[in-house]
N, C-alpha and C positions, 0 to 999 in steps of 0.2 A: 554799674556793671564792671566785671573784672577785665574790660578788654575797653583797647585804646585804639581805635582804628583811625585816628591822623597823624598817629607819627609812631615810628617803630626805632628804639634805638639801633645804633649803629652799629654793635655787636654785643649778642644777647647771651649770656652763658646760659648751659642746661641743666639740670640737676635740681636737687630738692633742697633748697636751704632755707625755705620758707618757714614759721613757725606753724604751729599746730592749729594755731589762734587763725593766722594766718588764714591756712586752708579752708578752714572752717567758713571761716567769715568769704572766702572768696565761693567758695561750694553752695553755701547757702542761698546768695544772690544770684546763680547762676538755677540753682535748681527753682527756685521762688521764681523765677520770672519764665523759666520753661513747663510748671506743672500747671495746671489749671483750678480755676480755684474754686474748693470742693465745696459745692452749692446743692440742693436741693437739685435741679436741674441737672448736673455734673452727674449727681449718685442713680438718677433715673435713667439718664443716656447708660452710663454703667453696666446697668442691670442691663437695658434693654441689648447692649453686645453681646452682654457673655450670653443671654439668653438663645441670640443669632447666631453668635461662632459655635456654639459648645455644643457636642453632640447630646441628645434629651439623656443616652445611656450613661454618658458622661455626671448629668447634674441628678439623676435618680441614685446611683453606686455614689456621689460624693453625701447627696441628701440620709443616703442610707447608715453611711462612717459618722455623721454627723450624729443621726439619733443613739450610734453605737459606737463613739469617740474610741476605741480601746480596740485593739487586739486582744486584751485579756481580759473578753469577755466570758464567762464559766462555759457557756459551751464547747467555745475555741481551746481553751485550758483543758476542759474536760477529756476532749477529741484527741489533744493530744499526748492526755496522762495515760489513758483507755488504750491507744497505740502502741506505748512504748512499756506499758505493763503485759505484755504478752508474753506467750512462750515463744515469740521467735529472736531468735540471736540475733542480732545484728553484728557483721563482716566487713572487714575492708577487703574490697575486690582485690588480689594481689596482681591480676592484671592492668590492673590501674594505676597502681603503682611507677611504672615506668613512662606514663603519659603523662604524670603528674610531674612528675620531677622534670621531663620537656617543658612543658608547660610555662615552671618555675625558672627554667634557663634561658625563655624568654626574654623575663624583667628586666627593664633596668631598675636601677635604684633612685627611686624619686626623694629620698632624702639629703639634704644636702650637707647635713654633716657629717664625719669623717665615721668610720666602724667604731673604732674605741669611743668615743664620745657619746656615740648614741646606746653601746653597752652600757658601759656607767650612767648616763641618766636610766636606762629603763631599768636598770640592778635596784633604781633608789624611787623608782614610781614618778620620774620626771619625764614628760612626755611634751616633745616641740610640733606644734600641727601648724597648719595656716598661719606659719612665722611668727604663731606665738607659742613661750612654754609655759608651762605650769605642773608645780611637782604635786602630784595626789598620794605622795607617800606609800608603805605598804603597812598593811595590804593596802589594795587599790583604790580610791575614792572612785568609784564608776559611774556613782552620779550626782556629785558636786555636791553631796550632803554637806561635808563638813567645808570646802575648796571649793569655791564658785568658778563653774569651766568659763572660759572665753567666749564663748558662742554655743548655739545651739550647732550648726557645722560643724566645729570641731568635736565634740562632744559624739556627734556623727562618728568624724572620722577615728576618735580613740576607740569607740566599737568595729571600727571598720578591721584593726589591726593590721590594718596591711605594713604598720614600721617594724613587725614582726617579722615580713615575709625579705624587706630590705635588709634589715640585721644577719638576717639566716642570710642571703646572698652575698650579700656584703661579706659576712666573716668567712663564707668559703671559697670565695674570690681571694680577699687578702689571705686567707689561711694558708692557700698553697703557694701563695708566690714565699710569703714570708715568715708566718711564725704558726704554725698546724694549734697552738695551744688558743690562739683567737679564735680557731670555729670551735674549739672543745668546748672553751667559755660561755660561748654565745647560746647553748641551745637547753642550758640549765636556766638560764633567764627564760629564754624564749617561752621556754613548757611549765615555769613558774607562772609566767603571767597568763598563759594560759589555764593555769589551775587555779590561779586568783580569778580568774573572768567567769570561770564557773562555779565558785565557789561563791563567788559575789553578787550571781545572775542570776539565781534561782528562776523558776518559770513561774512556779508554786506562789510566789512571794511579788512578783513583779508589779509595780504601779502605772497607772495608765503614762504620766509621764516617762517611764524610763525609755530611753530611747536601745536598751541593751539588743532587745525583741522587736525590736520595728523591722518591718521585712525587708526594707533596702538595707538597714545593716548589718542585718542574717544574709542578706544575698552578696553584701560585698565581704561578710568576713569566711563565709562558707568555704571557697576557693581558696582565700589564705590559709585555712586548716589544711587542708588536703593536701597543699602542695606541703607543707611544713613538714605532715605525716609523712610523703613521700622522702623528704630530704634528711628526714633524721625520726624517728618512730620515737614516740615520749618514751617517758618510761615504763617500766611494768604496773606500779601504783597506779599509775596516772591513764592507762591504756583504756580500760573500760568505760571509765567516766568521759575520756574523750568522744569515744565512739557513741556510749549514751547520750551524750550535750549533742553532739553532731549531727542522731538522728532526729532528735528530738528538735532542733533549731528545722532543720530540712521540710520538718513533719508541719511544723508551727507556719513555718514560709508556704508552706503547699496549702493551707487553711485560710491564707492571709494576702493572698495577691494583691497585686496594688490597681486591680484593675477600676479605681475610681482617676486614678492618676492617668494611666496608660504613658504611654512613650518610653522614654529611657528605662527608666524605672521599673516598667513591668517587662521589658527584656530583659533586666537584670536581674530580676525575680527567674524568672523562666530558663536563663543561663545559669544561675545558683542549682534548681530542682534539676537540670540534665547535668551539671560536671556530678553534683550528689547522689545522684541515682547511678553514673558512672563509677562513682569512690566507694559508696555501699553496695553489698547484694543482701537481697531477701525481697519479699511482696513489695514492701513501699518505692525500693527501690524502683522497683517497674512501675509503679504507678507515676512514681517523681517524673520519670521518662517518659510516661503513657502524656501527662499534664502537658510537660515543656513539647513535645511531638504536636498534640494537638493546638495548643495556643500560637506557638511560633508559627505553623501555618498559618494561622490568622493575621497574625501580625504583620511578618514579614510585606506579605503586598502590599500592605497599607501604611508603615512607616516607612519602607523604602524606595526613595520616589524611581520612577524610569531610568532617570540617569542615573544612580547609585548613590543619591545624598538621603543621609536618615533626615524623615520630613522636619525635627525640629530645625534643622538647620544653624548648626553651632557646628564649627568643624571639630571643637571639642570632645562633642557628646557623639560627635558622627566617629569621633576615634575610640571611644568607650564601648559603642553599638559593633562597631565590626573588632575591636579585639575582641569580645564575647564571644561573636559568630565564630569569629576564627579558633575559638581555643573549645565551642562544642562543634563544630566539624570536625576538628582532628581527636579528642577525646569520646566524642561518640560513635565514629567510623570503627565497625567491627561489632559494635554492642548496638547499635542504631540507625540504621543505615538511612529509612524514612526519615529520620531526624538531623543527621550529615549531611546527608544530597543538599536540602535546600539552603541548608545554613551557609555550607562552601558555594552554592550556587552562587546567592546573593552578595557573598563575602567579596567574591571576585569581582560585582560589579561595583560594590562599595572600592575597592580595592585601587578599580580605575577611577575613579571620581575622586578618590581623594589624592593619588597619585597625578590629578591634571591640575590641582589647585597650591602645590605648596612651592613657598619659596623660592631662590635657590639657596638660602640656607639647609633646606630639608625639612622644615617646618611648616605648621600650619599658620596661616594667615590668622590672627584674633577675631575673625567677625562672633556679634553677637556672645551669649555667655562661653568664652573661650579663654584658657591661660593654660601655661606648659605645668608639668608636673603631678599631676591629679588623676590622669587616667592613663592609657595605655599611649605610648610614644611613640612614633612613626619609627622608630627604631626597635620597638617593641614589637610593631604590626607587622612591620618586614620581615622579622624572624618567625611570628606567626605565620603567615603567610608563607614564608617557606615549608614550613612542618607541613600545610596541607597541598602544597606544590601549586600556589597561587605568586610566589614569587614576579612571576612572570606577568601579572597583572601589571606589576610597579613599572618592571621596565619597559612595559609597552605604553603606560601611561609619558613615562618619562620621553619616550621617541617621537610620542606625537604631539607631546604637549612644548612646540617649537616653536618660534613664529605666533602664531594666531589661534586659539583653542576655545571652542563654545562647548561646553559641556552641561546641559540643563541652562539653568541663564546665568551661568557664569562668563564672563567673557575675558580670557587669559591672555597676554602678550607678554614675551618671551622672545629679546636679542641678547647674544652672550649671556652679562652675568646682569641683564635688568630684566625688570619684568614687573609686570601690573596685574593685579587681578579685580576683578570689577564686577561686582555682585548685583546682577539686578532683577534679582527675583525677589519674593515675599522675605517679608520679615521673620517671620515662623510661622510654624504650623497656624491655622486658623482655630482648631481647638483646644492645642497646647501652644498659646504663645511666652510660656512662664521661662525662658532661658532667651526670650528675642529682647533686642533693642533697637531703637527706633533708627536706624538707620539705612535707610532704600537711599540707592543709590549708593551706597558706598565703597571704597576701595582702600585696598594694601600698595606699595608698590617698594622694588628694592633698586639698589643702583650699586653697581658692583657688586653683587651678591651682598651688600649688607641692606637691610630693612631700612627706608628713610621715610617713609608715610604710614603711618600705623592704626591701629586701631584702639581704642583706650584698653581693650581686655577685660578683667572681673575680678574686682580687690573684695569682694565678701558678699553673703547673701543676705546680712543683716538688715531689718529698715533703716532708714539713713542715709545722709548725706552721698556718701559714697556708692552705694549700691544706685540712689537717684540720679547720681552725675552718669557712671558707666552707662549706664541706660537711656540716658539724654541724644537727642540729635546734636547734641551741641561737645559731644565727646566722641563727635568721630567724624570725616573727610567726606563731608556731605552740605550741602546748601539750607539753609534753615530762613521760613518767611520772619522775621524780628526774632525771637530766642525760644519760640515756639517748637513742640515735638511733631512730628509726621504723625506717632502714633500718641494715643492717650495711655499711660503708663502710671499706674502706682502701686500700694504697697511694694511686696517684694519681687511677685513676678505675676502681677496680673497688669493683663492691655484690656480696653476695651475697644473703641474706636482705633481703625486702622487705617493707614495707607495701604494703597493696592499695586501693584504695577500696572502702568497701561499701555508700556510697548517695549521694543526690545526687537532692534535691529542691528545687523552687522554685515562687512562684506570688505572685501579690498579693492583700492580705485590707482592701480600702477603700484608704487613703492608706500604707498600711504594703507594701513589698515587701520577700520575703524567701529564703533558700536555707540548706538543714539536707542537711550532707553529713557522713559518716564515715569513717575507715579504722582497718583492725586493726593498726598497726605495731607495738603491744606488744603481740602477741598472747603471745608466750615470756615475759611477765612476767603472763601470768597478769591481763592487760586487756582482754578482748575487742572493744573497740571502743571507742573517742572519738569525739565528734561535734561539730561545731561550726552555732551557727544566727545568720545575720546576717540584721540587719532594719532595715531602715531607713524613715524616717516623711520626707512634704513636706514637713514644718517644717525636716527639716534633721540631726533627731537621730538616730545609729547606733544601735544596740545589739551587741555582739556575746558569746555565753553558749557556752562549753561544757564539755562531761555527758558524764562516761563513768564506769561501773560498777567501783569501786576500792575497796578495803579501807581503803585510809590516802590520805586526801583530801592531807592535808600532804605529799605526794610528786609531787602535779600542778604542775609550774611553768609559766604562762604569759608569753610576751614579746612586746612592743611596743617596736623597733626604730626612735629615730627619727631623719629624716633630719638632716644638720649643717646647723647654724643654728636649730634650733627649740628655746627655751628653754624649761624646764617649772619650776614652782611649786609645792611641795607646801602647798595650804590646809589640809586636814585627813587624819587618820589613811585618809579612802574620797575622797579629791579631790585632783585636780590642775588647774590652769591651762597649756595647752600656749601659745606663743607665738611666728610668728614674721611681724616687721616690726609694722603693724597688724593684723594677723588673730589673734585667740585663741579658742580650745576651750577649755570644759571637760569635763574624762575624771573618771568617778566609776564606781567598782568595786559590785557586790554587797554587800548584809549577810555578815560573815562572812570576808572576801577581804582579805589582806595585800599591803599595798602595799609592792613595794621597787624596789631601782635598780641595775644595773651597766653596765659600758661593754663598748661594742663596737666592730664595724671595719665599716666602707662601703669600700667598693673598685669603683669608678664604671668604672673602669680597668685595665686591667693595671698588676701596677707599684705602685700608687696607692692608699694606704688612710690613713683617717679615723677617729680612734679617735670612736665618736658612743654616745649616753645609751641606754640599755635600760630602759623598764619593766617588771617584774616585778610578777605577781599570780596569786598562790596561794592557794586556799580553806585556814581551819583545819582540823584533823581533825574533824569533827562526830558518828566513830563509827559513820555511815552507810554501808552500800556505795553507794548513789546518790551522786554528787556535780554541783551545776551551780553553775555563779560566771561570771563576766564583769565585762564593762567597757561603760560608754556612753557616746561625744562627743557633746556639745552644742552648741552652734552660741549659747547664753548662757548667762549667770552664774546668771540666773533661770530659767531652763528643767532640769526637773526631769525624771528617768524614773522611773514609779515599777516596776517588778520584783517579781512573785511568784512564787516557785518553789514547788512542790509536791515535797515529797522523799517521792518513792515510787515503784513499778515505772512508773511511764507516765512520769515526767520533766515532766510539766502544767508550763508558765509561762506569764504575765500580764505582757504590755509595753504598758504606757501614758504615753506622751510629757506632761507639764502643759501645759494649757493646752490639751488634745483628750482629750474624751469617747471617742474610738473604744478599744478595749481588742483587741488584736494576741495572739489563744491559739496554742497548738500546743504540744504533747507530742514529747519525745524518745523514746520506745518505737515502735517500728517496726509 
């Protein structure tokens, strides 16, 4: 295995300098010995989960796409050639217009190369997605006939167009500050490639593969047209056929719902048909609105839980889910009202839920399928959320999220500029677990406002090494029985056997707050439950222990993930020095508890990963079926925890910080 837990060197640089070979080879053995091995037996448990989690509407509407693979089945074509062959004109609402362009001064810019550079590549049909590029020439290769695209995702995302909607911001950002001739440039490209995408797209012509027509990327390119339309009107040639593609894409999405999918995906369908029925007038239009009005009620209650997390639970996809909300609240308020109330409703409790969980950087935590760049930005949401006078969410979120904050089973701590967040609710949704990974119990945590325990994030959705690793228990700050997963995870986003949570407590005992939560995900290895208890004291020191009921203690491996850039020091056999810039911790394990070290991967991005340091810490065998061990930061060199464990049915521990008399009890036995 790729991890050395009896000795850790004495100063471990971070960064990726590994070979290709390298990672491979270390990926391999790490996913080989956490998947299970796919047996007859394996594929029938399998079956028999998805059978248990999955709603029956869920596998009848998948069974149904499967006998009818295609959206561009002749009826669906038919329905929507029959539509747009009528005598009715279709309009761009001109009162839309100016919602549209709010909308678009939302964005940031998720591209990160510079305006001129991303002009001249897309002047030349060169296109960088998922940090990879590839040039399709023009016209357009749009579907790797001749240029074989990098991924099926990217491929996605070149239908997505949204580097369209960055280039237009982009060059009218830089255009006024400094040369007016970079936005003039910019919008002859822009409406070219847009006249390539429809000249390229045909509907008439479409094969079941093309990804041009698929309704998530009708639903995510939909929005970028609009705003586009608003920021700059194509030109005269080009005006009708835009408007015709436009209806006709809206019409094809209204025929095509994702509803075998559900979750993200069909809000985002349902967000496409109301900004659309907003952008156009005529019959459809109403109808588009009539669909999104009706469905989003539906939905609504049912992906968004009490506390305001979207049920998949990726703070990711939960920032995708509420900039939609937020951008048909303020875009349908006036044309909608039925269809705004609820949307702003919900928006604002999304609003506070994610405003109790981020950073102090301002970001979100990586749990689960999450990385920056991809969907709408906390920076993004804030200005949404200003537009429908939800602002005010954030800051209330921000004043109470101090000290100590539970919100749904999050459990947040917050002194100065540190802070922990400690997720101990489900993994995801139980019938869409296709964006969860195996990681209950796990947590983020920052120290001095900069990130130093992380989460691995999500380097691509391909099958593979790497989609298997992100996914692993073993890629992220959670206790693992031998190299085993909590949950049964394969292909690319199917789980079948899960972990559950079985408790989740919290409270404060003088200066010390704390939270002791469990789940059974090795229940098949004959574990019934693992628990973890974080505690944290004003002075500044963690503690975090956890006990679960095992035969062979030496099978418990615990990981501490840290972020790139934080150097760590091994002083002694139970001590480390973490470090990074001016700021240093010291981390010191239990009596008994083996320190060791292996590398791992941050992936911030699509695309984008960072080979970065693992701590490892695993109790010796002591013999005992009770087992409890942990770890404590300290905040100094001189600051001391002292730790007593009780090995016996009740789990009794003793957490007292030096330098304070108060003494922090509590028992793992339920």
């Amino acid at each position: 295995m790729p991890e050395d837990h009896a000795k850790m060197p004495a100063n471990v640089p971070d960064g990726d300098s590994s070979s290709d070979a390298e990672l491979a080879e270390d990926l391999a053995r790490l996913v080989q010995a956490a998947n299970q091995r796919d047996t007859m037996r394996s594929k029938l448990h399998r079956a028999a989960n998805i059978l248990r989690y999955y709603r029956t509407s869920q596998l009848l509407r998948r069974a149904a796409r499967a006998a009818v693979p295609t959206i561009f089945a002749r009826p669906v074509r038919g329905l929507a050639a029959l539509a747009l062959s009528s005598e009715e004109t279709y309009r761009v609402r001109k009162s839309a217009l100016e919602k549209m362009r709010s909308l678009a001064a939302t964005r940031s810019i998720r591209t990160t190369a510079n305006v001129q550079t991303l002009g001249e590549d897309l002047s030349r049909g060169k296109f960088t997605l998922l940090q990879q590029a590839c040039e399709l020439g023009t016209p357009i290769d749009w579907h790797g006939r001749v240029v074989s695209h990098p991924s099926h995702l990217w491929r996605f995302q070149l239908h997505y167009q949204e580097y369209l909607l960055d280039f237009a911001i982009g060059s009218v950002a830089e255009g006024t500050k400094t040369d007016a001739a970079i936005a003039n440039h910019a919008w002859p490209v822009i409406w070219g490639i847009v006249a390539d995408w429809i000249h390229g797209n045909p509907l008439e012509s479409a094969r079941p593969s093309d990804d041009a027509w698929h309704p998530y990327c009708i639903s995510r390119r939909l929005p970028v047209w609009a705003q586009l339309f608003a920021l700059c009107e194509p030109p005269e040639d080009l005006q009708e056929k835009f408007v015709q593609s436009f209806a006709c894409q809206a019409e094809v999405l209204s025929k095509n719902l994702e509803f075998d999918l559900g979750g993200n995906h069909l809000l985002e369908n349902l967000t496409a048909l109301a900004l659309a029925g907003v952008f156009l007038e005529g019959s459809l239009s109403e109808r588009w609105l009539d669909l999104a009005t009706c469905h989003l009620g539906k939905e609504l209650p049912l992906q968004v839980l009490p506390h305001g997390e979207h049920f998949e639970r990726t703070p990711m996809y939960h920032c995708q889910v509420l900039g939609n909300l937020l951008q048909v609240a303020f875009a349908t308020n006036g044309v909608r009202g039925e269809l705004a109330d609820p949307c702003r409703e919900t928006a604002a409790r999304m609003c506070g839920f994610l405003g109790s969980i981020l950073h102090p950087d301002g970001e979100i935590p990586l749990f689960g399928d999450s990385c920056w760049g991809e969907v709408h930005s906390v920076d993004d949401i804030r200005a949404l959320a200003d537009l429908s006078g939800l602002a005010t969410e954030f800051d209330k979120a921000a004043e109470t999220a101090l000290a100590t904050t539970i919100v749904g089973p999050y459990w947040t701590w917050r002194q100065a500029e540190d802070a922990i967040i400690f997720d101990a609710g489900p993994v995801g949704a139980s019938s869409l677990p296709a964006h969860a990974h195996c990681d209950l119990l796990g947590f983020e945590a920052s120290v001095a406002g900069h990130r130093w325990f992380v989460d691995s994030g999500v380097f691509d959705y391909n099958e593979g090494l790497m989609r298997d690793y992100c996914r692993s228990s073993a890629a992220h700050n959670v206790v693992t029985v031998g190299y085993q997963n909590c949950c049964d995870v394969w292909s690319r986003f199917r789980m079948g056997r899960r972990g559950r949570p079985t408790r989740f407590e919290h409270g404060r005992q003088g200066d010390f707050s704390w939270c002791l939560a469990s789940h059974d995900g090795y229940r098949h290895l004959k574990v019934p439950e693992l628990s973890r208890l974080m505690v944290t004291h004003t002075s500044g020191g963690w503690t975090c222990l956890e006990h679960a009921v095992e035969k062979s203690a030496s099978s418990l491996i615990g990981r501490l993930h840290l972020a790139p850039g934080i150097e760590l020091r091994q002083l002694s056999p139970e001590r480390l020095v973490l470090t990074k810039g001016d700021v240093q911790r010291w981390l010191t394990v239990t009596s008994g508890v083996a320190l060791g070290h292996a590398a791992g991967w941050y992936c911030d991005r699509f695309g984008r990963r960072t080979r970065t340091q693992v701590i490892t810490y695993r109790p010796k065998d002591r013999g005992s079926t009770e087992c409890t061990f942990g770890w404590s930061l300290l905040p100094s060199a001189e600051m001391t925890a002292a730790i007593t464990i009780v090995e016996d049915a009740t789990g009794q521990v003793e957490i007292a910080f030096g330098g304070s008399s108060e003494v922090f009890r509590r028992q793992f036995s339920h």
